[in-house]
C-alpha positions in Angstrom: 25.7 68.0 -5.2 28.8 66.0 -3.6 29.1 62.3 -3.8 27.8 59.9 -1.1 30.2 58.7 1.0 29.9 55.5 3.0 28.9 51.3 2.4 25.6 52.2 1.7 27.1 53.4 -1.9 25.8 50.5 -4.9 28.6 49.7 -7.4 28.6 47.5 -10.5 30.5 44.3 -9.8 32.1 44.5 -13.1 33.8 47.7 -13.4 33.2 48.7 -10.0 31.0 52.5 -11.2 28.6 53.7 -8.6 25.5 54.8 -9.3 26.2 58.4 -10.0 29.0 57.2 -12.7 26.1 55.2 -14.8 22.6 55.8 -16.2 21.0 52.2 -14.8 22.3 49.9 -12.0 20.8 46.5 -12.1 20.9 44.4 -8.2 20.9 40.4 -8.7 21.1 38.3 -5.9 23.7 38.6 -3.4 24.3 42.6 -3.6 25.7 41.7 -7.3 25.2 44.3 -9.6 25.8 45.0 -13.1 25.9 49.0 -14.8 24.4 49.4 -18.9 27.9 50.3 -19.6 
């Protein structure tokens, strides 16, 4: 499986992982999210 490519790609707002980097991605409000790193 490659990586998705693109804007549509969710990233922690921390440490800036996307989803395939963490086990859980949490949204807040205003496309903030935070990883259980």
């Amino acid at each position: 499986m490659g990586r998705r490519q693109g804007s549509d790609s969710q990233r922690c707002s921390f440490c800036h992982r996307d989803t395939e980097d963490v086990d859980r991605l949490i949204s807040g409000p205003d496309d903030v999210y935070i990883c259980d790193e």
